[in-house]
LUMTIVEX-726248 format. One record per residue: residue number from 1; x, y, z of N, C-alpha, C in turn; residue in three letters. Coordinates in nm, 2 decimals, padded with zeros to 4 digits. Layout:
<sites>
+-----+--------+--------+--------+--------+--------+--------+--------+--------+--------+-----+
:   k :     nx :     ny :     nz :    cax :    cay :    caz :     cx :     cy :     cz :   r :
+-----+--------+--------+--------+--------+--------+--------+--------+--------+--------+-----+
: NUM :      X :      Y :      Z :      X :      Y :      Z :      X :      Y :      Z : ALA :
...
+-----+--------+--------+--------+--------+--------+--------+--------+--------+--------+-----+
</sites>
This chain:
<sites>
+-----+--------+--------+--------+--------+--------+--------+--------+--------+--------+-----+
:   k :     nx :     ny :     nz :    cax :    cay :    caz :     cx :     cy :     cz :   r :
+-----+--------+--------+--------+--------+--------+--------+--------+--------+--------+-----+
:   1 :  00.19 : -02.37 :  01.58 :  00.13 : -02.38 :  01.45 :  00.20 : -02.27 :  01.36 : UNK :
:   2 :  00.26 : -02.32 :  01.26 :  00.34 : -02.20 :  01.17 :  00.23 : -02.16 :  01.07 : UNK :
:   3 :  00.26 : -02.01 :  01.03 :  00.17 : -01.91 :  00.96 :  00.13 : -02.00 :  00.80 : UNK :
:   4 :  00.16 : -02.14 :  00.76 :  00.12 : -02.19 :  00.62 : -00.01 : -02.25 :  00.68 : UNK :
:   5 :  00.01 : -02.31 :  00.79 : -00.11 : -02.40 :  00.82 : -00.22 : -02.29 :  00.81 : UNK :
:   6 : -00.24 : -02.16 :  00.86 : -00.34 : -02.11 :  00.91 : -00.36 : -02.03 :  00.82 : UNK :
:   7 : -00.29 : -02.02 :  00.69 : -00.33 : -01.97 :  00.55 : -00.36 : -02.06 :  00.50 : UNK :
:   8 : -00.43 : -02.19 :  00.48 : -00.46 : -02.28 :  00.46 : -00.59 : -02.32 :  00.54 : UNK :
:   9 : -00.62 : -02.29 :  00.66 : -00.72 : -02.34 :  00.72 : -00.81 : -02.19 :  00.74 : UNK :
:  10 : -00.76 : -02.09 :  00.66 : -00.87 : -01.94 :  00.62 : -01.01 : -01.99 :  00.58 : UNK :
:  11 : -01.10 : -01.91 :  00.61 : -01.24 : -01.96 :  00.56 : -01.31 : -01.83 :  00.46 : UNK :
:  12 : -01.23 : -01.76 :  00.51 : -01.25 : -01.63 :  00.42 : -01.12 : -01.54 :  00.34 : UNK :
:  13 : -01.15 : -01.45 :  00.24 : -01.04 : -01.44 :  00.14 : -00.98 : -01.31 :  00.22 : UNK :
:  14 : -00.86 : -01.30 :  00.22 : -00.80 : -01.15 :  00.26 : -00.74 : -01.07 :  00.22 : UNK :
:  15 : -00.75 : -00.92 :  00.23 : -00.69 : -00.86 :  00.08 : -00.60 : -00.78 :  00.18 : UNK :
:  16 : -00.48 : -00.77 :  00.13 : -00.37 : -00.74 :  00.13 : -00.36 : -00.59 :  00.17 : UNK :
:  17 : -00.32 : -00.56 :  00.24 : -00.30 : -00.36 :  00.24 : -00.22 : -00.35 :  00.35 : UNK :
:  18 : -00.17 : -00.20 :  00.38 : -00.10 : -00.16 :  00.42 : -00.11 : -00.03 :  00.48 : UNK :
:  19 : -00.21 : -00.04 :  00.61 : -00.25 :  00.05 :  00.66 : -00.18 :  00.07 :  00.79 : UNK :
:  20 : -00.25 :  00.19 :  00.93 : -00.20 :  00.21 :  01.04 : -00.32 :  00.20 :  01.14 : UNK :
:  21 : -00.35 :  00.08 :  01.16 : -00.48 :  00.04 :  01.32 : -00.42 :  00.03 :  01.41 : UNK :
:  22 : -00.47 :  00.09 :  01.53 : -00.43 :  00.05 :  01.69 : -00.52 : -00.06 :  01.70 : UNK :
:  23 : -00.47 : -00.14 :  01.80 : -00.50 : -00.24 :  01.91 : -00.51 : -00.18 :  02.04 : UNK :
:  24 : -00.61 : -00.18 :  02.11 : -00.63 : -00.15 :  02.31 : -00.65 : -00.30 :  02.35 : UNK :
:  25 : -00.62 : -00.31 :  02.49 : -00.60 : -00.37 :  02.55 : -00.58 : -00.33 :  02.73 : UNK :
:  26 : -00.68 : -00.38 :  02.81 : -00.65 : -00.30 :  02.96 : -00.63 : -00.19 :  02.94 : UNK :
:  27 : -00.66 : -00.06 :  02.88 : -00.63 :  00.05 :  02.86 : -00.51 :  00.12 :  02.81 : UNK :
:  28 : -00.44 :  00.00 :  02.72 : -00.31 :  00.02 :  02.70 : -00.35 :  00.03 :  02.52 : UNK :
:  29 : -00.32 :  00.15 :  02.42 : -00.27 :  00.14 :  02.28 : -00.19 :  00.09 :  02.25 : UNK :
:  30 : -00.18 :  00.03 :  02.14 : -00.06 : -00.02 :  02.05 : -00.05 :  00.03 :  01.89 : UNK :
:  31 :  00.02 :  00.11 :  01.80 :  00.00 :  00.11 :  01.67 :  00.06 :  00.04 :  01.63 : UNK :
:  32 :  00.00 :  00.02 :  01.53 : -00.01 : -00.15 :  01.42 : -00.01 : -00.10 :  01.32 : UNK :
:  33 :  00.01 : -00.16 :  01.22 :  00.07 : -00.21 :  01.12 : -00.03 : -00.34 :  01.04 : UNK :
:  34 : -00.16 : -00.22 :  00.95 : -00.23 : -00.38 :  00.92 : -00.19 : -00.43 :  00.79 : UNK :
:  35 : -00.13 : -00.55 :  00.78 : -00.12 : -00.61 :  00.68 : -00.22 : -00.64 :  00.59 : UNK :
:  36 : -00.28 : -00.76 :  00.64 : -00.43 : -00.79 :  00.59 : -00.55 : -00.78 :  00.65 : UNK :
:  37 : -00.66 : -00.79 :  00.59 : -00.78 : -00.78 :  00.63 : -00.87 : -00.87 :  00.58 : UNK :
:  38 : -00.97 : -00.91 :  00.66 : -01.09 : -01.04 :  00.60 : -01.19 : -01.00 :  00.71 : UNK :
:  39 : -01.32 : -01.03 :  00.65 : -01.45 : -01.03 :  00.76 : -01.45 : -01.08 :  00.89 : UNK :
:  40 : -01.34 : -01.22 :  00.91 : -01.31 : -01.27 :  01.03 : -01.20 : -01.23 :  01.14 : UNK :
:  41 : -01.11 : -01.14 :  01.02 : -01.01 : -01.10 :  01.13 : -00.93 : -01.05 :  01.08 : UNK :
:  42 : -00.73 : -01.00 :  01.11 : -00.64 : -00.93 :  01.07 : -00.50 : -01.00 :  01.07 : UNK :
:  43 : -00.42 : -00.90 :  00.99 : -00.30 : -00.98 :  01.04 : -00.23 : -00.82 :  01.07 : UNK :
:  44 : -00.17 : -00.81 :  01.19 : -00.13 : -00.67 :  01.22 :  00.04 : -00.71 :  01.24 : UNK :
:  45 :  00.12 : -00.60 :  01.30 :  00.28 : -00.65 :  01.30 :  00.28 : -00.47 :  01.34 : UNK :
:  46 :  00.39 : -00.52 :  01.48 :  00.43 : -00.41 :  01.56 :  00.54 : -00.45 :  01.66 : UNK :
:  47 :  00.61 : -00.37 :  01.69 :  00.73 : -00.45 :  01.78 :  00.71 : -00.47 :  01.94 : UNK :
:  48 :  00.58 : -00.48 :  01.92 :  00.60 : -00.46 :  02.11 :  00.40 : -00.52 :  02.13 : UNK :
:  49 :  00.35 : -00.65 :  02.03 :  00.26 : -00.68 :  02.03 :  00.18 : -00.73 :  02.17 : UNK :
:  50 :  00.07 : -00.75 :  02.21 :  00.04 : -00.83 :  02.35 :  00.10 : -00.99 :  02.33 : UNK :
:  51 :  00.05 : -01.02 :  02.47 :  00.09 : -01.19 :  02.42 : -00.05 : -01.26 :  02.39 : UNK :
:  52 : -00.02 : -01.38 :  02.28 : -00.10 : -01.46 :  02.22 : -00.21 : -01.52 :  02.34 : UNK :
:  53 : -00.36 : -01.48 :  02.30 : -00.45 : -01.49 :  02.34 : -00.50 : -01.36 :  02.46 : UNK :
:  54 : -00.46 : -01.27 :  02.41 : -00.52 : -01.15 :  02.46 : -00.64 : -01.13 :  02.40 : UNK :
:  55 : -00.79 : -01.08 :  02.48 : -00.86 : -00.98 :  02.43 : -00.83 : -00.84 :  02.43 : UNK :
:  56 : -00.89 : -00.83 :  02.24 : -00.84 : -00.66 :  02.23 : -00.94 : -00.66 :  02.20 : UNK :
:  57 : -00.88 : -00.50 :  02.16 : -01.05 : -00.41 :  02.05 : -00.95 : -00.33 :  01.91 : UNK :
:  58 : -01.00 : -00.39 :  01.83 : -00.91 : -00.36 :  01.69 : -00.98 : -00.25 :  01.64 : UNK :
:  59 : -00.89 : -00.16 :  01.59 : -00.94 :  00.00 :  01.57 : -00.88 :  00.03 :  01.43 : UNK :
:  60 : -00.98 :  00.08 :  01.32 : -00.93 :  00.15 :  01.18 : -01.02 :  00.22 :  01.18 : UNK :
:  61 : -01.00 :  00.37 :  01.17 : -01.09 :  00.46 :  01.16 : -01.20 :  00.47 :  01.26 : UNK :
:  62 : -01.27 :  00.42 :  01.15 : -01.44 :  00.37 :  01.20 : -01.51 :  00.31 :  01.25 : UNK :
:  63 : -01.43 :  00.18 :  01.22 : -01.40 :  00.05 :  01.26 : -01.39 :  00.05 :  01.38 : UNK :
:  64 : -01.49 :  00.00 :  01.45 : -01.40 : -00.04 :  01.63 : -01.47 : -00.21 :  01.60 : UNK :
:  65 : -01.34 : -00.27 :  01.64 : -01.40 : -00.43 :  01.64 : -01.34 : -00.54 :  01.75 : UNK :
:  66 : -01.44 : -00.61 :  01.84 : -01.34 : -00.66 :  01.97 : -01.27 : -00.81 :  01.87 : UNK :
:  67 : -01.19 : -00.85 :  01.98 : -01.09 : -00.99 :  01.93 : -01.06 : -01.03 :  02.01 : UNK :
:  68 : -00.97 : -01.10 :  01.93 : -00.84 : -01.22 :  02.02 : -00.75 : -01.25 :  01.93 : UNK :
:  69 : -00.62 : -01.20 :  02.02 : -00.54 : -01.19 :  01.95 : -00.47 : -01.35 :  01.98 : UNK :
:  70 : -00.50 : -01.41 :  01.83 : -00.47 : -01.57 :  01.83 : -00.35 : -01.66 :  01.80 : UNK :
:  71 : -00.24 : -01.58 :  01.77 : -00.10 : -01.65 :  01.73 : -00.07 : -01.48 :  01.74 : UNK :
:  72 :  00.11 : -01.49 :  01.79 :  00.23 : -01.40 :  01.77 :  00.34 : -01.50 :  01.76 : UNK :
:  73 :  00.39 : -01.40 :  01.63 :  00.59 : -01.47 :  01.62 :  00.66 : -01.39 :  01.57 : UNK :
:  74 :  00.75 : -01.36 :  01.62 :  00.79 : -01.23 :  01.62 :  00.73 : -01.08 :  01.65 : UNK :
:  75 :  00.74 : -00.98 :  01.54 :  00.67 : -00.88 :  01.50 :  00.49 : -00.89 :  01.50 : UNK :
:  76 :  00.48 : -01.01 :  01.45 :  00.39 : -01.00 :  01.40 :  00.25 : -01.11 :  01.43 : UNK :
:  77 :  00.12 : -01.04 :  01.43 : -00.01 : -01.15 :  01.49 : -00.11 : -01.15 :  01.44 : UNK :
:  78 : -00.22 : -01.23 :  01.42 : -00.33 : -01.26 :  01.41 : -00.44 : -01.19 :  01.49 : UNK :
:  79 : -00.52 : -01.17 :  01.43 : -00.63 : -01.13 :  01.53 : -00.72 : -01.20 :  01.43 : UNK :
:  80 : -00.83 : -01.24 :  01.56 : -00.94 : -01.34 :  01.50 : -01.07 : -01.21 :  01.60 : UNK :
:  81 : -01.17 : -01.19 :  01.49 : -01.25 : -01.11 :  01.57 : -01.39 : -01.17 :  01.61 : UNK :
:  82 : -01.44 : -01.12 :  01.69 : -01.61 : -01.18 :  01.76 : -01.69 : -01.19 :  01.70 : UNK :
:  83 : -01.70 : -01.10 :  01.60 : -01.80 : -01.11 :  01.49 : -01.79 : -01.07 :  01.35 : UNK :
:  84 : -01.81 : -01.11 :  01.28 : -01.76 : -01.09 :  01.12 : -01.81 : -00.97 :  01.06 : UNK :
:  85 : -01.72 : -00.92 :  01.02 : -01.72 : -00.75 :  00.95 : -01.84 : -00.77 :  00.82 : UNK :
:  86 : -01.91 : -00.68 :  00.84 : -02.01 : -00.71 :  00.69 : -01.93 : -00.66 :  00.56 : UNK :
:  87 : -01.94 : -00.68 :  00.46 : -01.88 : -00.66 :  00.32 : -01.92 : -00.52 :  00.34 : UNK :
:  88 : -01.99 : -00.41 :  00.36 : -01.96 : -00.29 :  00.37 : -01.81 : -00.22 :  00.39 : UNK :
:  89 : -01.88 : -00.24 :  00.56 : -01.77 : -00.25 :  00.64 : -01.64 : -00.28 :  00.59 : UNK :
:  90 : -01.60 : -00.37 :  00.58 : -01.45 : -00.45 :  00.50 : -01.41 : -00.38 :  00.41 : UNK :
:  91 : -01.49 : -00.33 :  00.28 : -01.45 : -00.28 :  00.15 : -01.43 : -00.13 :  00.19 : UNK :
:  92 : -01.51 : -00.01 :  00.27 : -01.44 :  00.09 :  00.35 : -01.31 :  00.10 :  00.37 : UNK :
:  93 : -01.27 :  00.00 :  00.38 : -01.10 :  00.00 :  00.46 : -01.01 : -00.07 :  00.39 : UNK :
:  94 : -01.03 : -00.13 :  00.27 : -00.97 : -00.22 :  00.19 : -00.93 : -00.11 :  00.06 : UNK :
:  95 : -00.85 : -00.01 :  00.01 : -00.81 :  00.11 : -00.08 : -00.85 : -00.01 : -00.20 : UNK :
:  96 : -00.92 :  00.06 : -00.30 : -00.95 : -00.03 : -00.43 : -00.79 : -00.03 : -00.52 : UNK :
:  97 : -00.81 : -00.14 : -00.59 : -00.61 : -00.16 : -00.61 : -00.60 : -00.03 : -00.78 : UNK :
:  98 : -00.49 :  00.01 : -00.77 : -00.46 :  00.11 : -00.89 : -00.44 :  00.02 : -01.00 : UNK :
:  99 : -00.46 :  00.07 : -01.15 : -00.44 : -00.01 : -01.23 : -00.31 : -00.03 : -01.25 : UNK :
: 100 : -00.28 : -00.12 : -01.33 : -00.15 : -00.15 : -01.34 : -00.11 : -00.09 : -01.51 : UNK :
: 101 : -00.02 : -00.03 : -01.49 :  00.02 :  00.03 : -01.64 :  00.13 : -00.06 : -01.66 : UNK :
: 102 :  00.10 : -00.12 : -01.83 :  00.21 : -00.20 : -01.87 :  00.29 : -00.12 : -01.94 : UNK :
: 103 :  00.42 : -00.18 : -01.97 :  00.53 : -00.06 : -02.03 :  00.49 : -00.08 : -02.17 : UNK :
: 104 :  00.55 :  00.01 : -02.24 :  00.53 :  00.05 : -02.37 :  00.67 :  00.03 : -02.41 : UNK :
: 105 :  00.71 : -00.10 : -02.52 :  00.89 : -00.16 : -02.57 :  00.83 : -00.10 : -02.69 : UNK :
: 106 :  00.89 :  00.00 : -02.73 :  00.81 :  00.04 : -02.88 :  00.94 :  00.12 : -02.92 : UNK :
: 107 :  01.04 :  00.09 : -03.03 :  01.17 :  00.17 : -03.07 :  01.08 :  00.30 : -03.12 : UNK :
: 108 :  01.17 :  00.37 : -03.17 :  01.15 :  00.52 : -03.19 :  01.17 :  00.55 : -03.31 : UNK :
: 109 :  01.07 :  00.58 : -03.37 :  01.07 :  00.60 : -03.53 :  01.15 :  00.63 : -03.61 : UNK :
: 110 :  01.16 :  00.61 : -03.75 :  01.28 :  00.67 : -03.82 :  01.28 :  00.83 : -03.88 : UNK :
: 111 :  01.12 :  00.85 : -03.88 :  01.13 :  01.04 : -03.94 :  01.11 :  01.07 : -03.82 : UNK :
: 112 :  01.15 :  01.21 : -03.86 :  01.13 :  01.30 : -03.70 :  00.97 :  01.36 : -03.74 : UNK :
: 113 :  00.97 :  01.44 : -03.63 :  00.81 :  01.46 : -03.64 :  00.85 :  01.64 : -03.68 : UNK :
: 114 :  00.77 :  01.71 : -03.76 :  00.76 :  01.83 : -03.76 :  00.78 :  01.90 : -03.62 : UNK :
: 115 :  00.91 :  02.04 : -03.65 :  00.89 :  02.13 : -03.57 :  00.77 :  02.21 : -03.56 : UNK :
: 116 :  00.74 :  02.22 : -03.40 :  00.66 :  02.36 : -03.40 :  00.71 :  02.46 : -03.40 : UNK :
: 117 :  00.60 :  02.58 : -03.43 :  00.61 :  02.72 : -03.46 :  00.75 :  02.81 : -03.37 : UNK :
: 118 :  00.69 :  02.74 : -03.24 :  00.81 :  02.78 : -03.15 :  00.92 :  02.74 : -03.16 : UNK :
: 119 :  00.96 :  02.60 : -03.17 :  01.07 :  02.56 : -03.23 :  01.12 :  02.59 : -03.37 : UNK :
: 120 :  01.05 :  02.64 : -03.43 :  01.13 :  02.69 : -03.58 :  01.14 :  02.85 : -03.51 : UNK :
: 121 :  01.11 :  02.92 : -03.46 :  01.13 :  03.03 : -03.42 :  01.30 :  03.03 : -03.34 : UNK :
: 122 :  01.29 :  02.96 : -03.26 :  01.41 :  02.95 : -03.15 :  01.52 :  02.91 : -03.30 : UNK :
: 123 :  01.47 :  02.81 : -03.35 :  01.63 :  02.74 : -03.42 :  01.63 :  02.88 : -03.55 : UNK :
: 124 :  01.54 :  02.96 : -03.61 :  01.60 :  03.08 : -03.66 :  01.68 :  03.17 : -03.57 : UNK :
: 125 :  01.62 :  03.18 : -03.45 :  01.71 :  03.32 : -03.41 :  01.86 :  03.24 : -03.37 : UNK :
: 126 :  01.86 :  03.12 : -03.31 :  01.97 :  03.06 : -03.28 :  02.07 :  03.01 : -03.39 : UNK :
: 127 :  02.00 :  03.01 : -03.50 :  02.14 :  03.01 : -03.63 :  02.23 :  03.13 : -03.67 : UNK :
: 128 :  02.09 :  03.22 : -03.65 :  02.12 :  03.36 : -03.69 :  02.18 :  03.46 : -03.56 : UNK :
: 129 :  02.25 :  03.43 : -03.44 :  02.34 :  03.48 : -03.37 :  02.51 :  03.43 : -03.47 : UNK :
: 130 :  02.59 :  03.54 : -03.41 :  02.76 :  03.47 : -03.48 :  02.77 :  03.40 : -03.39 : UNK :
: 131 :  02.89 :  03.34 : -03.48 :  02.95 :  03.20 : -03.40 :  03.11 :  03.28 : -03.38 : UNK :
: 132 :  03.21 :  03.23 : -03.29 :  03.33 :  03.29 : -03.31 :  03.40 :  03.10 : -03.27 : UNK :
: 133 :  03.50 :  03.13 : -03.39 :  03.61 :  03.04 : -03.37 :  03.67 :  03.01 : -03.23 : UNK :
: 134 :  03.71 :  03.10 : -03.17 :  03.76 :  03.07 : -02.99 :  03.73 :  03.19 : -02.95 : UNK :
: 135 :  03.68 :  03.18 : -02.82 :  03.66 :  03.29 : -02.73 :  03.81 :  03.38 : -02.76 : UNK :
: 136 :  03.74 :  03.49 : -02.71 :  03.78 :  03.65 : -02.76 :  03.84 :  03.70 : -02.86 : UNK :
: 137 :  03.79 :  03.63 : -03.00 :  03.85 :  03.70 : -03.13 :  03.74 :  03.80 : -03.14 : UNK :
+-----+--------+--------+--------+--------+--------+--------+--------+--------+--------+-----+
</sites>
């Protein structure tokens, strides 16, 4: 089953992030790489994952949650979990997204803006040093 079918046959929405969860398994850790998250499950990615249809126990913080791990290809797997994360729970672990600042295309005016105090201070004393035509006259 390639990874379009089963973003397609999702029953719940998943938000995107980019965290660091372990996976256990027989007493063995794994750090992961969480991609996404949903109330039903994850998509993690690590180089050295269990094989497809392992029970784990998926770990974020606070989060301890059992599974099965339901597709690997490559790097990267599924985990479908036992029980569904309550929307608490979920939004804990989900970073609220930053706003997005749009750019500012705005040319640069034709008057200049008044110097300040300090700047008319600096450009008098800086007029008022000599100038010399070439070094060491």
């Amino acid at each position: 089953m390639d990874e379009s079918t089963q973003v397609q046959n999702r029953r719940q929405r998943r938000a995107n992030v980019l965290l660091t969860a372990v996976i256990e398994l027989s007493g063995r850790s794994v750090d992961v790489k969480l991609r996404n998250l949903s109330s039903d499950g994850a998509l993690v990615d690590a180089p050295d994952l269990p094989v497809e249809g392992a029970e784990i126990r998926f770990k974020r913080g606070d989060l301890v949650v059992d599974g099965k791990l339901i597709w690997v290809r490559g790097n990267r797997g599924g985990i479908q979990f036992h029980r569904p994360l309550s929307p608490e729970a979920l939004l804990r672990h989900v970073p609220v997204p930053r706003p997005r600042v749009l750019p500012d295309f705005r040319r640069p005016g034709l008057a200049a803006k008044p110097l300040t105090e300090g700047e008319l201070t600096f450009g008098t004393k800086w007029l008022a040093v000599s100038t010399r035509d070439a070094p060491g006259d």
